[in-house]
C-alpha positions, 0 to 999 in steps of 0.5 A, spaced: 881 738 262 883 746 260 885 751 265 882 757 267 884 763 265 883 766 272 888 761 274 892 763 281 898 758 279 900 762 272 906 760 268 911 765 269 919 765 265 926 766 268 931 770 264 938 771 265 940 777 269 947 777 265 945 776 258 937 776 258 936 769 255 929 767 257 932 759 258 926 756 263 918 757 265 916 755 272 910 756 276 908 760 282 902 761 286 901 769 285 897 770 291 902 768 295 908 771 292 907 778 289 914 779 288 917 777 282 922 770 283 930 770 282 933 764 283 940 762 281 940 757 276 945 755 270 945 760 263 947 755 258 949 762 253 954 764 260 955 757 261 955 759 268 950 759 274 947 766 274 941 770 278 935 768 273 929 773 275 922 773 273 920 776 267 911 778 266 
């Protein structure tokens, strides 16, 4: 069953907030969380943990 193009669960992608490597894709519910997402994950180019933020 294919999605709906209007969907509130859209995919969004994390980008490294040192080198700007996109490394992950996650799902958010953008009624409820109009912000944009940052979460501290692990950048294999850094090779360290570093603020990874959503990217449209």
């Amino acid at each position: 069953m294919a999605k709906k193009t209007g969907d509130v669960r859209g995919v969004i992608t994390l980008q490294c907030g040192d080198c700007r490597e996109r490394n992950y894709t996650s799902q958010k519910n953008r009624r409820n969380d109009t912000q944009r997402l940052e979460i501290k994950k692990y950048c294999s180019r850094c090779r360290s943990h570093k603020v990874h933020r959503e990217v449209r």
